[in-house]
Residue frames as qw, qx, qy, qz and C-alpha x, y, z in Angstrom:
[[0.240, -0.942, -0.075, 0.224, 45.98, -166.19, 65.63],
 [0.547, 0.613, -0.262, 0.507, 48.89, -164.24, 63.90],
 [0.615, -0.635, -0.157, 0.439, 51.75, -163.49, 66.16],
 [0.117, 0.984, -0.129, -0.024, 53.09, -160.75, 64.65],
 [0.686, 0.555, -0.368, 0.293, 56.56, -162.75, 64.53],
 [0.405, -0.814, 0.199, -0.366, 57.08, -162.25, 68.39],
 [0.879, -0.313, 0.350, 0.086, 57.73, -165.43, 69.30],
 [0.768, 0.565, 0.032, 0.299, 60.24, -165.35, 66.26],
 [0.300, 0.836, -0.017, 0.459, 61.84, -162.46, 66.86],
 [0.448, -0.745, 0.389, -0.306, 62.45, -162.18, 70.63],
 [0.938, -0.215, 0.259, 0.084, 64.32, -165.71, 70.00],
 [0.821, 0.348, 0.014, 0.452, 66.27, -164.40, 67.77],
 [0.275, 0.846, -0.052, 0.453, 67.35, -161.40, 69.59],
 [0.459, 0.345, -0.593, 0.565, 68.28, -162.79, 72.44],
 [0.270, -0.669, 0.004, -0.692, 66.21, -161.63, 74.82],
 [0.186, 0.318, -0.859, 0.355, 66.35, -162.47, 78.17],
 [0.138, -0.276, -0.940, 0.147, 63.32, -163.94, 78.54],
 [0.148, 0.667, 0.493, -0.539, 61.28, -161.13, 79.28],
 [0.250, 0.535, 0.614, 0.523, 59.35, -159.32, 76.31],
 [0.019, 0.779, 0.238, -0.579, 58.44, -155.09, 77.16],
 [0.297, 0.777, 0.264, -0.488, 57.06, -152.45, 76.11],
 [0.006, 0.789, -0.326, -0.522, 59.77, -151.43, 73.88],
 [0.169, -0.107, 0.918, 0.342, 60.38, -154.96, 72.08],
 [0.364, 0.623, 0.682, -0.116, 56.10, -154.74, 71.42],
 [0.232, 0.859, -0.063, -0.453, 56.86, -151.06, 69.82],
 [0.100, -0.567, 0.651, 0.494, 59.90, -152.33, 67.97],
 [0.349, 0.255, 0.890, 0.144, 57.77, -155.76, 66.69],
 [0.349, 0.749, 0.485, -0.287, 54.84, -153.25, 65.75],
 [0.239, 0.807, -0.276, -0.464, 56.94, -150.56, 63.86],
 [0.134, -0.360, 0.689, 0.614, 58.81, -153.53, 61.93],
 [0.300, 0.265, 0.916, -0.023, 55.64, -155.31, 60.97],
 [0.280, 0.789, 0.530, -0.135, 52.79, -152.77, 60.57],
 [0.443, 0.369, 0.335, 0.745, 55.26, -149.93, 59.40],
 [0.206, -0.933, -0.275, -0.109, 54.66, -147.43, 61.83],
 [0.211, 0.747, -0.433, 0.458, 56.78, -144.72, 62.59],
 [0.473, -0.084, -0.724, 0.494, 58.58, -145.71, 66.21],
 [0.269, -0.033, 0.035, -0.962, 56.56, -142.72, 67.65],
 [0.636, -0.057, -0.240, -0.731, 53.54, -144.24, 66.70],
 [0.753, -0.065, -0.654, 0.037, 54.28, -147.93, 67.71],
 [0.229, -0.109, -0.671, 0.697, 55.56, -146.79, 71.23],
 [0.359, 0.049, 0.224, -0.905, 52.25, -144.99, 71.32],
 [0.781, -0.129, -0.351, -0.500, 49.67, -147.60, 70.15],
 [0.597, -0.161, -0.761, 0.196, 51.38, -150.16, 72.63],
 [0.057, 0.007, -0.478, 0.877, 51.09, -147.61, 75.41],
 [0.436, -0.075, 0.004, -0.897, 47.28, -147.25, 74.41],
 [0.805, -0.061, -0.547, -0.223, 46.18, -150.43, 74.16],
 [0.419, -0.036, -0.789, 0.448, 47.97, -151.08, 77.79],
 [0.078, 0.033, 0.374, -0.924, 46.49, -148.18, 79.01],
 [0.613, -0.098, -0.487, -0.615, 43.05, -149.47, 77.85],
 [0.751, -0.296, -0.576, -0.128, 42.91, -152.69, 79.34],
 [0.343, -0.001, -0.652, 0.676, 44.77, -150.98, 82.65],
 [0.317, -0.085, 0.026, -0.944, 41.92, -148.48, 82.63],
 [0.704, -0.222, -0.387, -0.552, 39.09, -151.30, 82.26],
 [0.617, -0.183, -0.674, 0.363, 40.75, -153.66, 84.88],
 [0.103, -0.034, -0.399, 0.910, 40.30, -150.11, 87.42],
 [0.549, -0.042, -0.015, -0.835, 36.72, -149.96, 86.56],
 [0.685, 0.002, 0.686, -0.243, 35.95, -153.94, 87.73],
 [0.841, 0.472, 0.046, -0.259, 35.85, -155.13, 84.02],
 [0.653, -0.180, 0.672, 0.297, 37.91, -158.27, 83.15],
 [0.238, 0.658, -0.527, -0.482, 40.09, -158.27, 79.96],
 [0.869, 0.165, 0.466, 0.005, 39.69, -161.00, 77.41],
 [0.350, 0.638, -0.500, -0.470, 42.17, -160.92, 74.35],
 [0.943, 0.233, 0.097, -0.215, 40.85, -163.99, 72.07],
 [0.908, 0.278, -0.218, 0.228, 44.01, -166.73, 71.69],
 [0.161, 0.601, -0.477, 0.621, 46.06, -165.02, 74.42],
 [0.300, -0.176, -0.797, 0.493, 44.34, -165.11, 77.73],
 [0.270, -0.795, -0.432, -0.331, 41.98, -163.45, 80.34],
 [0.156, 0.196, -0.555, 0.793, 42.84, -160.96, 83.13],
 [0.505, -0.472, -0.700, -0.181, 40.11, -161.83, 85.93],
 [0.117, -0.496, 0.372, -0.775, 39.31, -159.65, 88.43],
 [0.642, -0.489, -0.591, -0.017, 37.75, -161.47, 91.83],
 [0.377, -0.684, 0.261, -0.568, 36.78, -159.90, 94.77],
 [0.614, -0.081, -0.765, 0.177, 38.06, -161.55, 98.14],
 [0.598, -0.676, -0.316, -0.292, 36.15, -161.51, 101.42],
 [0.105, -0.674, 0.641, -0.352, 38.09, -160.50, 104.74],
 [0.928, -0.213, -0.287, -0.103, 39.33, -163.54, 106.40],
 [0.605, -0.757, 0.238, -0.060, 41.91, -164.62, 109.23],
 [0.805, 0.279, -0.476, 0.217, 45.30, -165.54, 108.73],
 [0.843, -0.461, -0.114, 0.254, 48.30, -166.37, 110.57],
 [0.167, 0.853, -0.467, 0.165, 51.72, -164.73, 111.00],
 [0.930, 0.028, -0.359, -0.077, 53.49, -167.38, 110.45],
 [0.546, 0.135, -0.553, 0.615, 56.82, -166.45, 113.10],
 [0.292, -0.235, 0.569, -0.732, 54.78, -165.42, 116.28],
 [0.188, -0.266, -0.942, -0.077, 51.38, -167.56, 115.22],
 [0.190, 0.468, 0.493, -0.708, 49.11, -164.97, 115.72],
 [0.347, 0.582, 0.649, 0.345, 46.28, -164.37, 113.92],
 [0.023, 0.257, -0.113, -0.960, 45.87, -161.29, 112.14],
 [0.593, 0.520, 0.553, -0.268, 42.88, -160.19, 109.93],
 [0.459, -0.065, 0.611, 0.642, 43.02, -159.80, 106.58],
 [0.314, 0.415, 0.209, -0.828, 41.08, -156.98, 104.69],
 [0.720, 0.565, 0.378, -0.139, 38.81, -157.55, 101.75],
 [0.168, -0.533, 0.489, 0.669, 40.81, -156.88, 98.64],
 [0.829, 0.514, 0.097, -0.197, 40.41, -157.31, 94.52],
 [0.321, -0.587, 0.586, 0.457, 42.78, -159.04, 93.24],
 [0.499, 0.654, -0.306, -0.479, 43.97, -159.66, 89.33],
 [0.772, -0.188, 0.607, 0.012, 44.34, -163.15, 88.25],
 [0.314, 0.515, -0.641, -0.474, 45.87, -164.16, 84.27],
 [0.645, -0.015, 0.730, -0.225, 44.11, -167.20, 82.42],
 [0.056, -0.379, 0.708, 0.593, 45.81, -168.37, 79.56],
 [0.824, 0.170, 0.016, -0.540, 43.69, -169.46, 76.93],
 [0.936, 0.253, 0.237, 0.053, 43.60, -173.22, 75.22],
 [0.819, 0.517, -0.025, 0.248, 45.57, -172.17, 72.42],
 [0.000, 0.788, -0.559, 0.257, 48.73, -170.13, 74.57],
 [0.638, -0.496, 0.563, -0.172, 48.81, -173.18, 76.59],
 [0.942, 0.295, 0.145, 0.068, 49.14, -175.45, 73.70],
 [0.561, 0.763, -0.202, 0.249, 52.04, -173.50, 72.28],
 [0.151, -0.722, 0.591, -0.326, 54.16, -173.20, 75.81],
 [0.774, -0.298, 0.512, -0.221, 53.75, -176.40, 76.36],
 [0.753, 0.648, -0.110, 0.034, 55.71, -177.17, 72.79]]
């Protein structure tokens, strides 16, 4: 899988750890040679893609990255844990992230 130099790049600039939007636009315009304009607008589409399928129940796969997994959960009973009453707990869908093989090889470097 090419990384586009990310992992390069965001070590050398310092970042603090966290990678956004703007450092994917800046990686895209130095790489592919899009205007900024355009990079801040293909990363914005491509989020907005997979934000748009994850709202219609359909789980994101990007091949050597990871999966975003959608799973439905059934109501059940919890506790509050500083009186000890139970409460219920509505159904809900929640969004889970499952690195693939190869991300997990590389963070674990």
């Amino acid at each position: 899988m090419a990384d586009l130099g990310i992992a390069r790049m965001s070590k050398e600039a310092g970042l603090g750890g966290t990678l956004t939007r703007a450092d994917l636009a800046d990686v895209v315009h130095t790489k592919l040679g899009l205007s900024r304009a355009e990079s801040a607008q293909l990363v914005e589409r491509v989020l907005h893609h997979m934000c748009h399928s994850l709202s219609e129940g359909k789980n994101v796969k990007i091949s050597g990255f990871g999966s975003f997994i959608l799973r439905d959960k059934g109501q059940r009973v919890g506790r509050n844990p500083k009186t000890g009453i139970e409460v219920a707990i509505a159904p809900r869908r929640v969004m889970t992230f499952r690195a693939s093989q190869i991300m997990r090889d590389r963070i674990a470097r």
